[in-house]
C-alpha positions in Angstrom: 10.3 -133.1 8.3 14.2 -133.9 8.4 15.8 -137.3 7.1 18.5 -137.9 9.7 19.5 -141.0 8.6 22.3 -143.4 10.1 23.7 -145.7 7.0 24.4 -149.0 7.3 27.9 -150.4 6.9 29.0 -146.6 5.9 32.8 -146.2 5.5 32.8 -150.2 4.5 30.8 -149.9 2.0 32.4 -146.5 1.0 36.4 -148.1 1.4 35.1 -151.2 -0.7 34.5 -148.6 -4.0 38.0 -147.5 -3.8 37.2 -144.1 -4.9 39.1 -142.2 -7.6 38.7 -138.0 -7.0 38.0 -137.7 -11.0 35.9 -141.0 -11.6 32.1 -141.0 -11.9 30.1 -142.4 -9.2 26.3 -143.2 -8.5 24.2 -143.7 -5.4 21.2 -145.0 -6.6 19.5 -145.0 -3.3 20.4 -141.6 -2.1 18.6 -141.3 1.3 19.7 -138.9 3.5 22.9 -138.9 1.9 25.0 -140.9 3.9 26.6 -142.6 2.0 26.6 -139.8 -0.7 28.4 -137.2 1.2 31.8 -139.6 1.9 31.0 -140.5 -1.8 31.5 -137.0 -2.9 34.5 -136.4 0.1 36.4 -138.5 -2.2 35.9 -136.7 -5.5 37.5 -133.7 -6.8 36.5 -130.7 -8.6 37.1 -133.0 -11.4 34.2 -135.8 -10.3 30.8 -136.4 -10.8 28.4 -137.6 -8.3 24.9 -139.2 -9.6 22.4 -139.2 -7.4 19.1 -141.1 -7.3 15.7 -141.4 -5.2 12.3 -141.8 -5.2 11.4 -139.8 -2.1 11.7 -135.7 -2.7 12.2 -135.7 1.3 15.3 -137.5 0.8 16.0 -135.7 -2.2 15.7 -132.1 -0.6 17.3 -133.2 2.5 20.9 -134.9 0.4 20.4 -131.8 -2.3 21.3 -129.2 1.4 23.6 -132.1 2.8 25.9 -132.2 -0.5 25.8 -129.1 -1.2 29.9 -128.2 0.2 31.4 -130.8 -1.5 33.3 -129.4 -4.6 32.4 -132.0 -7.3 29.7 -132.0 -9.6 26.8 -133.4 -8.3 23.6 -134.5 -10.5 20.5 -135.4 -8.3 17.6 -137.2 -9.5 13.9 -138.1 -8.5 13.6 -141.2 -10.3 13.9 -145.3 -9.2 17.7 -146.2 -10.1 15.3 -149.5 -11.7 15.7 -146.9 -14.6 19.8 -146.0 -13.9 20.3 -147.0 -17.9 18.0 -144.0 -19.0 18.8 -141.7 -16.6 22.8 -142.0 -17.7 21.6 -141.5 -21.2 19.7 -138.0 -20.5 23.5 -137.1 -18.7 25.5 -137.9 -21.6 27.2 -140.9 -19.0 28.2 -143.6 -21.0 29.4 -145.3 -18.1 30.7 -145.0 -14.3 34.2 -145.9 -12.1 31.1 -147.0 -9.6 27.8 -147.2 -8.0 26.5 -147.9 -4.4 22.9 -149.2 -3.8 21.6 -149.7 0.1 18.5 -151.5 -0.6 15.1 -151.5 1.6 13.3 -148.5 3.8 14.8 -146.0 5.2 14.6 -144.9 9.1 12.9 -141.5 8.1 10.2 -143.0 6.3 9.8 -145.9 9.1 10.4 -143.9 12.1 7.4 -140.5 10.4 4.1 -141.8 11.9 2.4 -140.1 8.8 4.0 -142.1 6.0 2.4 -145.3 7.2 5.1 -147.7 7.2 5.1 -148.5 11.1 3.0 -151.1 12.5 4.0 -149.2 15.7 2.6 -145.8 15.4 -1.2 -145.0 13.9 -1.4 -143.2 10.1 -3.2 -143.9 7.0 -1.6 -146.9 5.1 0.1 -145.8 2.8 3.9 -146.6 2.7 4.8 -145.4 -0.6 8.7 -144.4 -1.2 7.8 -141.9 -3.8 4.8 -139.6 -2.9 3.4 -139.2 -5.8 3.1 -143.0 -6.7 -0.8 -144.0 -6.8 -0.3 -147.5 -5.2 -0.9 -147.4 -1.5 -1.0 -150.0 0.9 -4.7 -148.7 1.2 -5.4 -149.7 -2.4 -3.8 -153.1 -1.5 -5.3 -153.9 1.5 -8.7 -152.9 0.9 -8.7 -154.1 -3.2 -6.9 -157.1 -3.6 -8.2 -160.4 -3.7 -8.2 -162.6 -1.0 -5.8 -165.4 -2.7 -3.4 -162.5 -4.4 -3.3 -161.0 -0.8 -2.0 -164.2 0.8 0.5 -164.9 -2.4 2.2 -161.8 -1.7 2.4 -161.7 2.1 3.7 -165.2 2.3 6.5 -164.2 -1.0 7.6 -161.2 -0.1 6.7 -161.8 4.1 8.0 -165.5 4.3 4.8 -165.6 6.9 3.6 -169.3 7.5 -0.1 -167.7 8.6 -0.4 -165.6 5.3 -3.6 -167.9 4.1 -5.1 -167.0 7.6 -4.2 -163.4 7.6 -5.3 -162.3 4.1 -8.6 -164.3 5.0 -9.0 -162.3 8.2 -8.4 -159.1 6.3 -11.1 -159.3 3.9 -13.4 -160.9 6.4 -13.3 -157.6 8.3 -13.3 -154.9 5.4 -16.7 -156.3 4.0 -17.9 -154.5 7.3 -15.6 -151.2 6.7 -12.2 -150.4 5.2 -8.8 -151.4 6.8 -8.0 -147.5 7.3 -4.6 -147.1 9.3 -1.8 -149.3 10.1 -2.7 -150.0 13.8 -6.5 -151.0 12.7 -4.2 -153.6 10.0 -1.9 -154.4 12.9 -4.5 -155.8 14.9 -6.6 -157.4 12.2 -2.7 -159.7 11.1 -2.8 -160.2 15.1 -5.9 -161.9 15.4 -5.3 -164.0 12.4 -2.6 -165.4 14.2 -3.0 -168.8 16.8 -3.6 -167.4 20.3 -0.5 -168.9 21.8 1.5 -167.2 18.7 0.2 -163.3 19.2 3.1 -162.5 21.8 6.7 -163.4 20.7 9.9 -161.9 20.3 8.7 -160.7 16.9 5.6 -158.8 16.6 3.3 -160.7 14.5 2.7 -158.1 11.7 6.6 -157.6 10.8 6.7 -160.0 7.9 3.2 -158.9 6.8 3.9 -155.2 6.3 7.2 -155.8 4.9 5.2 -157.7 2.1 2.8 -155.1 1.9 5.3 -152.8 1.9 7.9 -154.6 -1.0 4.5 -154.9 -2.9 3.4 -151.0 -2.9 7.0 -150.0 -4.0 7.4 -152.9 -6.2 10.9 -153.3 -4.7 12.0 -157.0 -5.7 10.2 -157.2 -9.5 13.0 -155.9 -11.6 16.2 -155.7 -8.7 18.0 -158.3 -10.5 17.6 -156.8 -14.4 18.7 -153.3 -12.4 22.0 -155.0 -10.7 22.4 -156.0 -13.8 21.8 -152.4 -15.8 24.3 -151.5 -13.0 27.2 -153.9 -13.9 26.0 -153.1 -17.6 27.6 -149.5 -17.3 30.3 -150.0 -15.0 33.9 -149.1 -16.9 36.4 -152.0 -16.4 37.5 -151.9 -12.8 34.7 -150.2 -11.7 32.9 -151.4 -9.1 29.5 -151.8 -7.7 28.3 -152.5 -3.8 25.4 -153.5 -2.8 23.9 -153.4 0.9 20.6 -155.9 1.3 18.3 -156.3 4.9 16.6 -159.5 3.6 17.0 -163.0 2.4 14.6 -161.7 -0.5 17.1 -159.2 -1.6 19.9 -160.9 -1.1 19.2 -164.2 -2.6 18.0 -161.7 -6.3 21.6 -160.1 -5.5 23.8 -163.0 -5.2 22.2 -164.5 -7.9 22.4 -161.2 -10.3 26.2 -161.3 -9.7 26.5 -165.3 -9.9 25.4 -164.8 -13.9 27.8 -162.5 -14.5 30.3 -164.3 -12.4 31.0 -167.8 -13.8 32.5 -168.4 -17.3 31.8 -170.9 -19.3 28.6 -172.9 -19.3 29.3 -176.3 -21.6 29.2 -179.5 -19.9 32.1 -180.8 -18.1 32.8 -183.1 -20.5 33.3 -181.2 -23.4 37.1 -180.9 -24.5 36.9 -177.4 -25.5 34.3 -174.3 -25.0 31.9 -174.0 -27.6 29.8 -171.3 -25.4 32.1 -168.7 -25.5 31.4 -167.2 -22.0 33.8 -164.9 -20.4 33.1 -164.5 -16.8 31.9 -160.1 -17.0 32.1 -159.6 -13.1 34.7 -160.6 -10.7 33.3 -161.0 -6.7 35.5 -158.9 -4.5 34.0 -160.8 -1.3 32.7 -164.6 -1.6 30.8 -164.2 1.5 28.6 -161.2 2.1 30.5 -158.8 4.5 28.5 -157.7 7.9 28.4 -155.2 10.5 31.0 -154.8 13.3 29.9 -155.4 17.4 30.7 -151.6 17.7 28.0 -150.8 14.4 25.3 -153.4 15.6 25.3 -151.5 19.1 24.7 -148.0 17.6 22.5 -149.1 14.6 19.9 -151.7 14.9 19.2 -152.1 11.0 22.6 -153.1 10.7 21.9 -156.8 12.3 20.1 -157.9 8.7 22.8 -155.7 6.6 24.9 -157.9 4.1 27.4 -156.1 1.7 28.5 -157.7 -1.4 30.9 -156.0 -3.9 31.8 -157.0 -7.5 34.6 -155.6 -10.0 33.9 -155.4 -13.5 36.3 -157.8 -15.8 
């Protein structure tokens, strides 16, 4: 299978690092390698490139993609949740900058077999890394009921998730939820009648949960934005590309600590804390796709870019 990839907010995100040809870089979701190969463009002979996935798809398909460029390149199948050890087992002690472009990618949505499509029939599985053990199989068919609907109305934002997570266990005490289009319809007949046809299908938000659940995507994002400004040099900076409120919100948040300064009470007539803001945010609001980028690339209507500069 190939992993033609188009990245979201590309050259933006790129332009935003301000790249330095003998600096030290990290992409610590590597894809396809989008945004790795103009990360590389930029460095010389001189440069390293880090890079870091969970999928060996992805992995084999930047390795070929990268392979021109004339930097040194380090590529890694690991989850950049653990970027603090992997720099130690490469002697890094710290980086000029690091890109992150959160969520799935379209290979694994648009490949029927890695069951992350609510729109094409395959085992449910949805796992980033292939050799993981969770499944959405395991989760589906394991969980219990009141777990099942925590998680689908956390990580889905779904206002049925009681009603769905009762409807999936009603019908796996007769079998096992086995593919994504028998889990599709099961979330669709949870839903009211007059809600089954909108603009949205109904089981978006639910296999998004699913989904963030399986690949434990949002427990631990903030500590690893922070392990990320952690071993930025000063004036190194870090970008970060999110696709939903979830992420975004544990982004914002992440950089907000290291953002503000002191935290004594207003009326105190000197610090006592002794906090020094760490981080400095490049762009107060979250920066978003062009007209021109949302025509070509539908994942870039949810994209939000937020950059920070280490202090």
């Amino acid at each position: 299978m190939g992993f033609a990839h188009i990245s979201v907010l590309l050259e933006e995100s790129i332009r935003q690092l301000a790249i330095k040809p003998g600096g030290v870089y990290v992409d610590g979701t590597l894809g396809g390698g989008g945004h790795a190969s103009l990360l590389c463009k930029g460095l010389g002979e001189d440069g390293l490139f880090v890079g870091i996935d969970r999928d060996c798809t992805a992995i084999a398909a930047a390795t070929a993609r990268l392979a021109s460029y004339p930097c040194r390149k380090k590529i890694v199948h690991r989850n950049f949740f653990q970027v603090k050890e992997i720099l130690q087992e490469l002697n890094i002690a710290q980086i000029d900058g690091a890109i992150l472009d959160l969520g799935v990618s379209s290979p694994q949505l648009d490949t029927a077999e890695r069951g992350f499509s609510y729109h094409q029939d395959a085992r449910l599985d949805m796992r980033m890394d292939q050799e993981a053990e969770k499944d959405a199989y395991l989760v589906v068919n394991t969980y219990e009921e009141r777990r099942l609907a925590e998680i689908i109305m956390k990580y889905g934002e779904e206002r049925y998730a009681g009603r769905i997570a009762r409807e999936i266990v009603r019908v796996r005490e007769e079998k096992p939820i086995e593919t994504t289009l028998e889990l599709a319809e099961v979330i669709k007949k949870a839903f009211p009648a007059a809600k089954r046809y909108g603009d949205k299908h109904p089981a978006k938000r639910t296999f998004q949960a699913i989904r963030i659940e399986v690949n434990d995507e949002l427990e631990g994002l903030s500590a690893a934005v922070l392990d990320f400004v952690d071993v930025l040099k000063p004036g190194g900076r870090l970008a970060v590309i999110t696709f939903h409120s979830l992420e975004d919100r544990i982004v914002k948040q992440a950089f907000a600590e290291r953002a503000s300064g002191c935290t004594c009470p207003k009326d105190f007539p000197i610090c006592v804390c002794g906090k020094k803001p760490e981080i400095k945010l490049v762009n107060r609001k979250p920066i978003v796709a062009e007209q021109r980028e949302l025509e070509d690339n539908f994942r870039a209507h949810s994209a939000k870019l937020r950059v920070i500069e280490k202090i």
